[in-house]
TORVEXKOL-517527 format. One record per residue: x, y, z of N, C-alpha, C in turn; residue in three letters; residue number from 1. Coordinates in pm, whole numbers, plus 50000, padded with zeros to 5 digits. Example, Ala and Ser with C-alpha at 12.3 -4.5 7.8 and 13.67 -1.06 7.14 Angstrom:
BEGIN
<segu n_x="51319" n_y="49431" n_z="50780" ca_x="51230" ca_y="49550" ca_z="50780" c_x="51320" c_y="49670" c_z="50780" aa="ALA" i="1"/>
<segu n_x="51285" n_y="49775" n_z="50708" ca_x="51367" ca_y="49894" ca_z="50714" c_x="51290" c_y="50003" c_z="50787" aa="SER" i="2"/>
This chain:
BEGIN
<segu n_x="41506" n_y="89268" n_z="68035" ca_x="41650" ca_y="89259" ca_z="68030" c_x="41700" c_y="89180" c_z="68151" aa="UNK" i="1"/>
<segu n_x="41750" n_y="89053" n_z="68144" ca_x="41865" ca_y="88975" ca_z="68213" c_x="41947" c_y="89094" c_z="68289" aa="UNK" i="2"/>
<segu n_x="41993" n_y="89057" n_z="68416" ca_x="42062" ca_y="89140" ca_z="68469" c_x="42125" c_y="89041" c_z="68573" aa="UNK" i="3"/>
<segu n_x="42279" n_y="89036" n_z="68597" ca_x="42327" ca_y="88952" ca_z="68686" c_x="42384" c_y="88991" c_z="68813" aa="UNK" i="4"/>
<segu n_x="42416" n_y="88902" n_z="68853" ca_x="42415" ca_y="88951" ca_z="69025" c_x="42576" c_y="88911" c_z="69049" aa="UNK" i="5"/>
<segu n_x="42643" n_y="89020" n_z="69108" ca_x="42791" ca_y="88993" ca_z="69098" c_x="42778" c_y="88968" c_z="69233" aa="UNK" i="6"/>
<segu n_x="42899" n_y="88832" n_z="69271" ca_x="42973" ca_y="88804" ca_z="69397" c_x="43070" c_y="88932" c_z="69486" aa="UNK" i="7"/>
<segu n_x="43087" n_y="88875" n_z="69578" ca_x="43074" ca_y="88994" ca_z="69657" c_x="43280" c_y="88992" c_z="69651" aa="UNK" i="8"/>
<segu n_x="43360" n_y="88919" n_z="69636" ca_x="43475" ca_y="88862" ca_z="69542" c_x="43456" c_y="88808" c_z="69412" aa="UNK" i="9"/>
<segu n_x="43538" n_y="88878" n_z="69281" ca_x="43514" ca_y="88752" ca_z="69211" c_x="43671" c_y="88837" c_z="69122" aa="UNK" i="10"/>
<segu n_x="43725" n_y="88680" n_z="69138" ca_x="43874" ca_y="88711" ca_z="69027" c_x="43861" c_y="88772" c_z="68881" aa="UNK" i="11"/>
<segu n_x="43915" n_y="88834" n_z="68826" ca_x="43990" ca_y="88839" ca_z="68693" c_x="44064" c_y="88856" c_z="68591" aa="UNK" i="12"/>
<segu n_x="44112" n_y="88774" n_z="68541" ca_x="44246" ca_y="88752" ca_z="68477" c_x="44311" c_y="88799" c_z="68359" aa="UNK" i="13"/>
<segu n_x="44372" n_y="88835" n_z="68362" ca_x="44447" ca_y="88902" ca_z="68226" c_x="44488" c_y="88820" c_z="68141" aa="UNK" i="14"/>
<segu n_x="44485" n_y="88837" n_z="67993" ca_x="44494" ca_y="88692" ca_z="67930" c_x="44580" c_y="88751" c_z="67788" aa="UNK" i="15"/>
<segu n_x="44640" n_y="88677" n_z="67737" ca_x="44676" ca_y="88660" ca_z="67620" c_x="44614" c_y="88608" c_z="67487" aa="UNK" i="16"/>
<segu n_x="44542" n_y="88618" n_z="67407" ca_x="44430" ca_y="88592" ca_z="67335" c_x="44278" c_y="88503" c_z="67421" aa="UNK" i="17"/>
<segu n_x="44226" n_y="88621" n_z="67460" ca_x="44101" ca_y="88573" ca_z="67522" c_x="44012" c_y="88497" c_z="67461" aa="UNK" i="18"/>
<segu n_x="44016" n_y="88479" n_z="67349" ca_x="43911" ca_y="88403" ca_z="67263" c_x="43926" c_y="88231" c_z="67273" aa="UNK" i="19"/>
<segu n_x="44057" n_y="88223" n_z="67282" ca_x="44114" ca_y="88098" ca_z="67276" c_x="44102" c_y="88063" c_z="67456" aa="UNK" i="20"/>
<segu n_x="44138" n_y="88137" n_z="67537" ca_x="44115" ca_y="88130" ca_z="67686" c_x="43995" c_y="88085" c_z="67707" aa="UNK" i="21"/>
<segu n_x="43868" n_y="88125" n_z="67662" ca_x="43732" ca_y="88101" ca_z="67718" c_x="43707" c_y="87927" c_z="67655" aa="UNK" i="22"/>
<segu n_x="43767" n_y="87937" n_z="67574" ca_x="43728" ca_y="87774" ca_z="67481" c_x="43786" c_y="87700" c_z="67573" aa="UNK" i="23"/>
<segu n_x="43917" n_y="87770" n_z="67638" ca_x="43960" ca_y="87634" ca_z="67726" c_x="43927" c_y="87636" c_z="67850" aa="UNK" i="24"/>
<segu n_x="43857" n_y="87691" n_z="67890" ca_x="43799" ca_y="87717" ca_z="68058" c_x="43682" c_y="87623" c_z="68050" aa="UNK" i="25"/>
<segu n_x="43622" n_y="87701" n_z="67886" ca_x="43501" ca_y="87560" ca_z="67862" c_x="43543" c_y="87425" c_z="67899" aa="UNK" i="26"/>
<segu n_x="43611" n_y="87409" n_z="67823" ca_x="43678" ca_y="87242" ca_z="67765" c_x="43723" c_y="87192" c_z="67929" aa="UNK" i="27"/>
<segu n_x="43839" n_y="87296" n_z="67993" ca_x="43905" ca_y="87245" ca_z="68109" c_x="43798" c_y="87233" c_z="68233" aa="UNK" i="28"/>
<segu n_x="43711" n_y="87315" n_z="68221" ca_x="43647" ca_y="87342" ca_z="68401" c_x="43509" c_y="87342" c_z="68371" aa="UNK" i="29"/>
<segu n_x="43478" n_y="87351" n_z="68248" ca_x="43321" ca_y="87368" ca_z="68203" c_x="43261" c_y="87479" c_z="68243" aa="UNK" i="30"/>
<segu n_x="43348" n_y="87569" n_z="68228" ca_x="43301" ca_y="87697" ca_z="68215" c_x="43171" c_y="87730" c_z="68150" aa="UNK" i="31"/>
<segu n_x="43044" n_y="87850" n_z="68133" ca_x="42948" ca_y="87855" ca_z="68086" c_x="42959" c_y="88026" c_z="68065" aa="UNK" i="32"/>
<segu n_x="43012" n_y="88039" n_z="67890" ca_x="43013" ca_y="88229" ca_z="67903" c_x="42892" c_y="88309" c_z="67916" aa="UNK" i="33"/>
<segu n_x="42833" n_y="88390" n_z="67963" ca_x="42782" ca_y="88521" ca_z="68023" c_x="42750" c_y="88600" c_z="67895" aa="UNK" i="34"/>
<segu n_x="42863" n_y="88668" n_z="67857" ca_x="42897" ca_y="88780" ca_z="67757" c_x="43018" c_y="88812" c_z="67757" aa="UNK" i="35"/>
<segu n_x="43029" n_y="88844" n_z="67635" ca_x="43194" ca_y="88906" ca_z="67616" c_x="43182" c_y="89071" c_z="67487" aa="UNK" i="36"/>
<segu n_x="43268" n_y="89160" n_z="67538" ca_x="43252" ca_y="89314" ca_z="67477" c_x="43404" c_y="89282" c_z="67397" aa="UNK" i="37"/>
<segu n_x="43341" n_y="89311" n_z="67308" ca_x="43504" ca_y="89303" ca_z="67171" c_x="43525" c_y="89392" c_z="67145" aa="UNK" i="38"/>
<segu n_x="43662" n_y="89457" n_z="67153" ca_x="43664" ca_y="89582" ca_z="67051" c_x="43635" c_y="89535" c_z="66925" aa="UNK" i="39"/>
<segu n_x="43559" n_y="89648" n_z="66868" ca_x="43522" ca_y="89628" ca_z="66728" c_x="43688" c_y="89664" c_z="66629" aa="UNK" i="40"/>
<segu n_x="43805" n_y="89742" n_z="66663" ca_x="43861" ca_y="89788" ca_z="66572" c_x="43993" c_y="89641" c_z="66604" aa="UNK" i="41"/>
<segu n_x="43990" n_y="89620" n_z="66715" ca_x="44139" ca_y="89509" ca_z="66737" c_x="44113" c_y="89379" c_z="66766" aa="UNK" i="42"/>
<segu n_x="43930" n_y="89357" n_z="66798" ca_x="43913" ca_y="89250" ca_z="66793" c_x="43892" c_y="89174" c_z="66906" aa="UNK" i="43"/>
<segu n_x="44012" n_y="89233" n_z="67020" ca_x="44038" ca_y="89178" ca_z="67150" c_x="43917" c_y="89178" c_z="67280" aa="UNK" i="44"/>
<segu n_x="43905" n_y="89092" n_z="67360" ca_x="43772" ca_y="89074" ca_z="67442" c_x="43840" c_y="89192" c_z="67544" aa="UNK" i="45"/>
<segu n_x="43751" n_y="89306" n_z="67533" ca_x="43793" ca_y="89391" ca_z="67675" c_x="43772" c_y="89392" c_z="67799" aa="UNK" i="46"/>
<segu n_x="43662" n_y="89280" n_z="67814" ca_x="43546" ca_y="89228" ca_z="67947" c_x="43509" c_y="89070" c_z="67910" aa="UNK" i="47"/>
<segu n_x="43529" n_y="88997" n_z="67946" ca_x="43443" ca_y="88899" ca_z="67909" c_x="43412" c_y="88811" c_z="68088" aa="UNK" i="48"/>
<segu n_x="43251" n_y="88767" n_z="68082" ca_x="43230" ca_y="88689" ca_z="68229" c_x="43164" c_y="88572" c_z="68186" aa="UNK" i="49"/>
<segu n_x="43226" n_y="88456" n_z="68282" ca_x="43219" ca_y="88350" ca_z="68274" c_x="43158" c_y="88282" c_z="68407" aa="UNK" i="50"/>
<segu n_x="43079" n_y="88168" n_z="68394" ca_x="43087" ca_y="88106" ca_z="68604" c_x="43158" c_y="87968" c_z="68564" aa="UNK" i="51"/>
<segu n_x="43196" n_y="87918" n_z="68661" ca_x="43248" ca_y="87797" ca_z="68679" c_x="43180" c_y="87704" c_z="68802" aa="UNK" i="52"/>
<segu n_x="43130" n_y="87626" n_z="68792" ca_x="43063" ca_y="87566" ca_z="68884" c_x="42960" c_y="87718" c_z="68974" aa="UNK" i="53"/>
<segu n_x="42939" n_y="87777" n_z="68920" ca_x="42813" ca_y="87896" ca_z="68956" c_x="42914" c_y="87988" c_z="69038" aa="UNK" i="54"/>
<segu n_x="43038" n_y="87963" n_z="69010" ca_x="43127" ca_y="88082" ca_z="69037" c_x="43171" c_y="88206" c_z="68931" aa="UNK" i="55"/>
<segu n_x="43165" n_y="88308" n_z="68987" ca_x="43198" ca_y="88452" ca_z="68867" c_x="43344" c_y="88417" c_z="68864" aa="UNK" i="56"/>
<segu n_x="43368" n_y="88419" n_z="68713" ca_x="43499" ca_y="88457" ca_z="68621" c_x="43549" c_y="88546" c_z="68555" aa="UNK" i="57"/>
<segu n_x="43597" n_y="88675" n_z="68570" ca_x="43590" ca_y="88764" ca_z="68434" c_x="43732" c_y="88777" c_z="68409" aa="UNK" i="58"/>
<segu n_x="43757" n_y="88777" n_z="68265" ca_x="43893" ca_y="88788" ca_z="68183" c_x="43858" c_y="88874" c_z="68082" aa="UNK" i="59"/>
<segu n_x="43983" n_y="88966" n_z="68024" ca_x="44041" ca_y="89077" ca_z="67954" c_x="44106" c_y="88991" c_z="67897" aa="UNK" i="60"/>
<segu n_x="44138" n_y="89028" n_z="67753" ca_x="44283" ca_y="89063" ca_z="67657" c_x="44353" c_y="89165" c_z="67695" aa="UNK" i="61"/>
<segu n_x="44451" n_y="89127" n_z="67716" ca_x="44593" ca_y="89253" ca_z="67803" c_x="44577" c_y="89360" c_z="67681" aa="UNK" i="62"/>
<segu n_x="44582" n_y="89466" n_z="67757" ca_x="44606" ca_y="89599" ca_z="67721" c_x="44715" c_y="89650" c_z="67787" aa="UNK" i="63"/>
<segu n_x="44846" n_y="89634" n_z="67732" ca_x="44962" ca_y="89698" ca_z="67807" c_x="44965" c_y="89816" c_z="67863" aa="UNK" i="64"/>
<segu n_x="44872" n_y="89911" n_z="67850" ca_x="44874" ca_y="90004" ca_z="67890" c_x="44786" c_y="90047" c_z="68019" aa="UNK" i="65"/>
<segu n_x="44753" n_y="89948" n_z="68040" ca_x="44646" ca_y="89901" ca_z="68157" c_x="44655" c_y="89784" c_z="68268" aa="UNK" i="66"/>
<segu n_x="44639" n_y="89675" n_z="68207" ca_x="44632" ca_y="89564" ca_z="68265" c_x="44750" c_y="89472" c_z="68149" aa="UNK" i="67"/>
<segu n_x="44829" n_y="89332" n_z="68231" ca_x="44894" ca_y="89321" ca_z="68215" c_x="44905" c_y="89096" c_z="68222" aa="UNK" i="68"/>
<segu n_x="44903" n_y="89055" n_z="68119" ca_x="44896" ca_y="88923" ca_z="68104" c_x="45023" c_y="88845" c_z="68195" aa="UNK" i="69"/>
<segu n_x="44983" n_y="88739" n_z="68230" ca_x="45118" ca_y="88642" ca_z="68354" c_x="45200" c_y="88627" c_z="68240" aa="UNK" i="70"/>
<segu n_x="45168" n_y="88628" n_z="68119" ca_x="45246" ca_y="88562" ca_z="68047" c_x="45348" c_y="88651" c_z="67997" aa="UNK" i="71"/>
<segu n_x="45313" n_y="88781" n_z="67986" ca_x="45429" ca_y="88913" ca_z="67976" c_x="45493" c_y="88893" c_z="68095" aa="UNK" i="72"/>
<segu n_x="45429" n_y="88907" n_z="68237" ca_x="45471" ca_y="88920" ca_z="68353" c_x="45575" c_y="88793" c_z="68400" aa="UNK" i="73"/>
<segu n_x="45564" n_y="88720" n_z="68274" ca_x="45676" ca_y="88581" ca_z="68383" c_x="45601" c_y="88511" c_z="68453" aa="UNK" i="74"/>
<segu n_x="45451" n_y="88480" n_z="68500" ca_x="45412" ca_y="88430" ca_z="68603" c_x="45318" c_y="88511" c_z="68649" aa="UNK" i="75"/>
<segu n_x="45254" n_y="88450" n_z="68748" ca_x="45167" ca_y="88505" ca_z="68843" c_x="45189" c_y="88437" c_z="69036" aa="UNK" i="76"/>
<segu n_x="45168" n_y="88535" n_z="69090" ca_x="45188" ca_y="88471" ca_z="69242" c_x="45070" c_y="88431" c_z="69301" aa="UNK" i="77"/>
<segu n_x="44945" n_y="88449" n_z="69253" ca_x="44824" ca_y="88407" ca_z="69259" c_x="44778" c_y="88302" c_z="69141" aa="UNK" i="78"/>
<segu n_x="44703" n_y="88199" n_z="69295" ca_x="44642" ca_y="88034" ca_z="69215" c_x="44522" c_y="88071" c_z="69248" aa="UNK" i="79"/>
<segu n_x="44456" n_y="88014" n_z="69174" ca_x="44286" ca_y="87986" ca_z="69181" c_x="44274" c_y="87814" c_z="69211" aa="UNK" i="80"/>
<segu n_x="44164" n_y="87801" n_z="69300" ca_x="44140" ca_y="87720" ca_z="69358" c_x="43988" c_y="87723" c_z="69358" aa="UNK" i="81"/>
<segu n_x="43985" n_y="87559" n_z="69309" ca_x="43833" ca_y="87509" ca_z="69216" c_x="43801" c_y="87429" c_z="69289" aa="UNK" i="82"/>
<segu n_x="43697" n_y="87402" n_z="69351" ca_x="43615" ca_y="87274" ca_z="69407" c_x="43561" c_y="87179" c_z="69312" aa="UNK" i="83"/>
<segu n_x="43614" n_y="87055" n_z="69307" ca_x="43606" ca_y="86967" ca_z="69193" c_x="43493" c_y="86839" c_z="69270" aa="UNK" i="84"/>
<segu n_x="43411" n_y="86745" n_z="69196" ca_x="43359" ca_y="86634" ca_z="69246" c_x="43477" c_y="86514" c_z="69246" aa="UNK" i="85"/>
<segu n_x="43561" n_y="86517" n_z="69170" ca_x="43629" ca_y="86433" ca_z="69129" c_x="43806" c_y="86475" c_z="69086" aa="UNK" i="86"/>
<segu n_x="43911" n_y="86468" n_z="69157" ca_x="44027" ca_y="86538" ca_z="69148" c_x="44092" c_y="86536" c_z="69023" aa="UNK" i="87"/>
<segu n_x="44087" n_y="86341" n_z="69057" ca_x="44174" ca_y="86305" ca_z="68961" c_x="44138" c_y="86308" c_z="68783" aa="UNK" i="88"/>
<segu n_x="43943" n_y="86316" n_z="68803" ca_x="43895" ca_y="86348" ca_z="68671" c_x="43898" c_y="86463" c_z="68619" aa="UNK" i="89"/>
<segu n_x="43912" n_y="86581" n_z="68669" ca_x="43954" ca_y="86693" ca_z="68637" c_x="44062" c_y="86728" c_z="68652" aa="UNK" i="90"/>
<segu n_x="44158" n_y="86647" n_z="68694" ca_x="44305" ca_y="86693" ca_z="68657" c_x="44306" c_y="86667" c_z="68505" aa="UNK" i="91"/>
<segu n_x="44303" n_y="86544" n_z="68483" ca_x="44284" ca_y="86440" ca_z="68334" c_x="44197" c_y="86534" c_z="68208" aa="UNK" i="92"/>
<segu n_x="44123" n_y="86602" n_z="68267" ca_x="44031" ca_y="86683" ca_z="68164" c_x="44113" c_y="86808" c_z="68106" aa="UNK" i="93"/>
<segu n_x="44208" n_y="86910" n_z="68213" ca_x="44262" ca_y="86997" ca_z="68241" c_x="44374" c_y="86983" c_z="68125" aa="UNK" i="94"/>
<segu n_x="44412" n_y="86836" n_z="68179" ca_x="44543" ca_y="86831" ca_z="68075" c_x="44518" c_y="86841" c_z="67970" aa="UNK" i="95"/>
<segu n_x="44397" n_y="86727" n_z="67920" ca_x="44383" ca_y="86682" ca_z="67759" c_x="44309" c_y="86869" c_z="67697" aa="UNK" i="96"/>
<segu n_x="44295" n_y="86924" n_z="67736" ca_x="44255" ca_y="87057" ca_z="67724" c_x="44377" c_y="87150" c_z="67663" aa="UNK" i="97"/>
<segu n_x="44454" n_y="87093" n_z="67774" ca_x="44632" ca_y="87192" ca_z="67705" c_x="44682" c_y="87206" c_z="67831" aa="UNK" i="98"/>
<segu n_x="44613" n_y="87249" n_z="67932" ca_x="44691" ca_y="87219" ca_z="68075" c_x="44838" c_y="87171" c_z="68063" aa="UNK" i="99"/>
<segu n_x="44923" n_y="87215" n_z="68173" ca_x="45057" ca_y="87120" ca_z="68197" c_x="45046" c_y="87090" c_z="68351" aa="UNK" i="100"/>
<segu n_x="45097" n_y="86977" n_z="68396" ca_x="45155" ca_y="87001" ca_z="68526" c_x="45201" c_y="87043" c_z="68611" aa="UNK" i="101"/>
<segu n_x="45134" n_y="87060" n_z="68779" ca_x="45223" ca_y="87159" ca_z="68804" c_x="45315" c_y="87069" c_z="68969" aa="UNK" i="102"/>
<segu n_x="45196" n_y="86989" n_z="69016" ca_x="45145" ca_y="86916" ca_z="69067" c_x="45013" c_y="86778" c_z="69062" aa="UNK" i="103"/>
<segu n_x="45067" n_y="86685" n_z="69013" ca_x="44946" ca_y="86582" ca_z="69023" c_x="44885" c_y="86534" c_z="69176" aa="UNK" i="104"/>
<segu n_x="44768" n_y="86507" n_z="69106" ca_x="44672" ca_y="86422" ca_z="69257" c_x="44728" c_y="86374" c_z="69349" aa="UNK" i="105"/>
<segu n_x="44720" n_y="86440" n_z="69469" ca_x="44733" ca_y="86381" ca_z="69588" c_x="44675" c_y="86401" c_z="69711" aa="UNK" i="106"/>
<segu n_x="44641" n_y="86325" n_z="69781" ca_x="44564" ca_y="86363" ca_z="69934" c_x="44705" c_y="86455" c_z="70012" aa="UNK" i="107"/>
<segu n_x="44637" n_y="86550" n_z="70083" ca_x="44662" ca_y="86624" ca_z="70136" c_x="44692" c_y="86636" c_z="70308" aa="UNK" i="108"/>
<segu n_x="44801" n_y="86706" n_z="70369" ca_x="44747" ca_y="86695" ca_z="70574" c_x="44615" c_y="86754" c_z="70584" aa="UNK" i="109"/>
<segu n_x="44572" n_y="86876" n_z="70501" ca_x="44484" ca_y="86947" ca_z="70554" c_x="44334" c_y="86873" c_z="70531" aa="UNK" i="110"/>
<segu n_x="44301" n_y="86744" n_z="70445" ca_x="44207" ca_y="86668" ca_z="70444" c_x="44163" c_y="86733" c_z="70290" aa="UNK" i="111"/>
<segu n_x="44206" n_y="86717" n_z="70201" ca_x="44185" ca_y="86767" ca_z="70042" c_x="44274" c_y="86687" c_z="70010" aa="UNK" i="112"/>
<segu n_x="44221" n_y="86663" n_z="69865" ca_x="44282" ca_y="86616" ca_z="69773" c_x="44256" c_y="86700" c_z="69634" aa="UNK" i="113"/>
<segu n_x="44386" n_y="86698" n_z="69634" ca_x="44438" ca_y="86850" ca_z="69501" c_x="44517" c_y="86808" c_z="69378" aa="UNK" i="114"/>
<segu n_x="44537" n_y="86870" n_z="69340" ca_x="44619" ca_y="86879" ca_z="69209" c_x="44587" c_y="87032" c_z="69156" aa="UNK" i="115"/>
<segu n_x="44768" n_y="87066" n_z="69095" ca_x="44804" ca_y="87175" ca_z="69065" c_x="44863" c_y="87185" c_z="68883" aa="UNK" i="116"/>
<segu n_x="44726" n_y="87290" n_z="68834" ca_x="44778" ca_y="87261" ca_z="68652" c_x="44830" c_y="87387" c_z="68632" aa="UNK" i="117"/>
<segu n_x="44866" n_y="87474" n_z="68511" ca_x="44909" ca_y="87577" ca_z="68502" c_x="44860" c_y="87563" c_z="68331" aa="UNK" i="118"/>
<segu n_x="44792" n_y="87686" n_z="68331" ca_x="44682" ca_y="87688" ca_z="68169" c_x="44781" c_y="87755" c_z="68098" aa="UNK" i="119"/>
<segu n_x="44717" n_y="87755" n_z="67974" ca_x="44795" ca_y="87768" ca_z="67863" c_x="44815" c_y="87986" c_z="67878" aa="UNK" i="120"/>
<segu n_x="44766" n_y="88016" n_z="67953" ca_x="44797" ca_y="88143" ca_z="67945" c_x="44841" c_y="88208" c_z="68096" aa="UNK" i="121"/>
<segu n_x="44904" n_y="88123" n_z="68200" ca_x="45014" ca_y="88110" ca_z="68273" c_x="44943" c_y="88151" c_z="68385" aa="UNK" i="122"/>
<segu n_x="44795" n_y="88085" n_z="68455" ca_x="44735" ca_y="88124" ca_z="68541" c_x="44757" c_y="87953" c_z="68603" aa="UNK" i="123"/>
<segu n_x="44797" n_y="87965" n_z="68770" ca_x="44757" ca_y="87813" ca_z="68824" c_x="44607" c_y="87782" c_z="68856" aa="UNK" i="124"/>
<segu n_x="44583" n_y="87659" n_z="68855" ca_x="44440" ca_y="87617" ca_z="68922" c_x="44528" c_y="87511" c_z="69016" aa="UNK" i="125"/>
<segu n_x="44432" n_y="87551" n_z="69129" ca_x="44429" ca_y="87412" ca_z="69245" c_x="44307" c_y="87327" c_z="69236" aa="UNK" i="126"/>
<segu n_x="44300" n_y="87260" n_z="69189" ca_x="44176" ca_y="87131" ca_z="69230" c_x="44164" c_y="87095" c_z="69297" aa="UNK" i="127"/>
<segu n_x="44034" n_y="87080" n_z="69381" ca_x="44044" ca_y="87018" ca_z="69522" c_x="43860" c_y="86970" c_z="69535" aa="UNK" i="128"/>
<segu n_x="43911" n_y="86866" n_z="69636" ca_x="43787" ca_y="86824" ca_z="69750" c_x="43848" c_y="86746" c_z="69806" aa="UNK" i="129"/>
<segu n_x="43731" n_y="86815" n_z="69984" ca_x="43754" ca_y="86757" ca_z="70063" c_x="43720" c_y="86674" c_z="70089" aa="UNK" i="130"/>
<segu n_x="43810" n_y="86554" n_z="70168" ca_x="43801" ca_y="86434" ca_z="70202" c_x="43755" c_y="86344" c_z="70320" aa="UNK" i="131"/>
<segu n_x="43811" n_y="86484" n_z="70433" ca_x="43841" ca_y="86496" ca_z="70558" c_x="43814" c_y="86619" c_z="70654" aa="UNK" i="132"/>
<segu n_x="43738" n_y="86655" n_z="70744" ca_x="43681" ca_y="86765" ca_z="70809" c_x="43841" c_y="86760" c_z="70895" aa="UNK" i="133"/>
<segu n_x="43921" n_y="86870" n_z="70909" ca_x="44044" ca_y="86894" ca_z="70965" c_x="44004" c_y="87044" c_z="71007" aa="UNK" i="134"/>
<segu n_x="44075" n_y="87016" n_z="71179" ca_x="44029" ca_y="87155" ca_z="71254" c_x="44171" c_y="87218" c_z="71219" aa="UNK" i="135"/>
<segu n_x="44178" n_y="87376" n_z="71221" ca_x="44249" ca_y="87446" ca_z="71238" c_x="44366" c_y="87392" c_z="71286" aa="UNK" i="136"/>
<segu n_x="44389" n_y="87368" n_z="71422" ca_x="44476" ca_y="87284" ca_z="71523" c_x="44544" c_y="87191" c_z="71520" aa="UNK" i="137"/>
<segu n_x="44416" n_y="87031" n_z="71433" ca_x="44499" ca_y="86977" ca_z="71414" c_x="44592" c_y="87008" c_z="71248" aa="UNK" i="138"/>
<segu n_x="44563" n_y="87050" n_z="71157" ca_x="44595" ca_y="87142" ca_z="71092" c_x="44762" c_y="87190" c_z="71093" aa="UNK" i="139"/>
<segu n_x="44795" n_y="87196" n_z="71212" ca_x="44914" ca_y="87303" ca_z="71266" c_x="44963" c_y="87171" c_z="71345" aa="UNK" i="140"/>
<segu n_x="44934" n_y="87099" n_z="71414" ca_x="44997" ca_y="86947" ca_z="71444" c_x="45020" c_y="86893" c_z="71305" aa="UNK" i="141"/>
<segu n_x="44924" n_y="86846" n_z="71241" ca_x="45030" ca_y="86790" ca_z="71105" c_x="45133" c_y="86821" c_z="71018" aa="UNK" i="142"/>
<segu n_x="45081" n_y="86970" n_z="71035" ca_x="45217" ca_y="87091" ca_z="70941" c_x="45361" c_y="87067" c_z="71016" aa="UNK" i="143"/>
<segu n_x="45355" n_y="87064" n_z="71184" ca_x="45466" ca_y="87077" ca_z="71223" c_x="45500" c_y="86935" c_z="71238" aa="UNK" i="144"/>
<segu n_x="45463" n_y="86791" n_z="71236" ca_x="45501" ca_y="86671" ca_z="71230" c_x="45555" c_y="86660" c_z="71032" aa="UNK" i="145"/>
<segu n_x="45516" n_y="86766" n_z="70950" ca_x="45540" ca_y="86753" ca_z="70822" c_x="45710" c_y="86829" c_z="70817" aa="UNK" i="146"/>
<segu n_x="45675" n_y="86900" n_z="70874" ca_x="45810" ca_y="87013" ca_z="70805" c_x="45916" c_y="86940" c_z="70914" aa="UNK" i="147"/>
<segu n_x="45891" n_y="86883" n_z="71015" ca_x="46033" ca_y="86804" ca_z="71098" c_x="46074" c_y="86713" c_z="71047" aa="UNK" i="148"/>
<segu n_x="45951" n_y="86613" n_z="70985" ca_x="46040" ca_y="86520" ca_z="70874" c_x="46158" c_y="86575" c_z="70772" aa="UNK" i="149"/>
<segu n_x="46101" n_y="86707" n_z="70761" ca_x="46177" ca_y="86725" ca_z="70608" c_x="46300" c_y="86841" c_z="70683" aa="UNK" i="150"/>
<segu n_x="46312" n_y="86837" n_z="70803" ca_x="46432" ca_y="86931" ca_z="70834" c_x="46435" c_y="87027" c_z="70873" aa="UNK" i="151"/>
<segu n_x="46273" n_y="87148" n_z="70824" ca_x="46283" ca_y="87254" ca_z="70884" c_x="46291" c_y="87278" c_z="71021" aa="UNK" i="152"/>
């Protein structure tokens, strides 16, 4: 028997038809599923784990009485943030997937280059790689040469 080894963090998300979620994690991030536990009487994935670039994923079908989808909730205040080889090619993948915009490609102060999508079941991704080794410090010099331009 296969037996897997859980991260010592690993997110997971509450979803609104999970079945359709995992196809697009495939499609968007190249997700690779694990296993998924269905109820047998409603159908709905009660567990399902995924990796993404050899990262742990696990997503539910909301059970209101439990756990609770962004998409009931209005949103979520938590982004996930993906280490990509390529920004702008996985922004482009994200979209044609169903993705919307949330933020397109751009280099960054902190030495990344990101882009921000928002999936079809109201979770953000940040895309990123780095470009640029940026210390802490200077970090906090560019932030505060950023926010004086703009007034704060």
């Amino acid at each position: 028997m296969k037996t897997i080894e859980y991260p010592t963090l690993c997110p997971s998300l509450t979803v609104n038809d999970a079945v359709r979620a995992i196809d697009f994690y495939k499609t968007a991030f190249g997700a690779v599923e694990l296993f998924r536990l269905t109820d047998p009487d409603s159908g709905k994935i009660g567990h399902a784990e995924l990796t993404i670039n050899g990262s742990m994923l696990m997503l539910a079908d909301e059970y209101p009485e439990f756990n609770k989808s962004a998409t009931t909730l209005g949103g979520s205040p938590v982004k996930l943030s993906l280490k990509v080889d390529d920004v702008d090619a996985a922004f482009e993948k994200a979209l044609a997937a169903g993705a919307t915009v949330v933020r397109p490609p751009a280099d960054q102060f902190y030495g990344h280059r990101c882009a921000n999508v928002l999936d079809p079941f109201g979770h953000e991704w940040m895309m990123a790689k780095e470009f640029e080794k940026v210390s802490p410090e200077e970090m906090q010099n560019r932030w505060n040469a950023m926010t004086k331009k703009k007034g704060n």
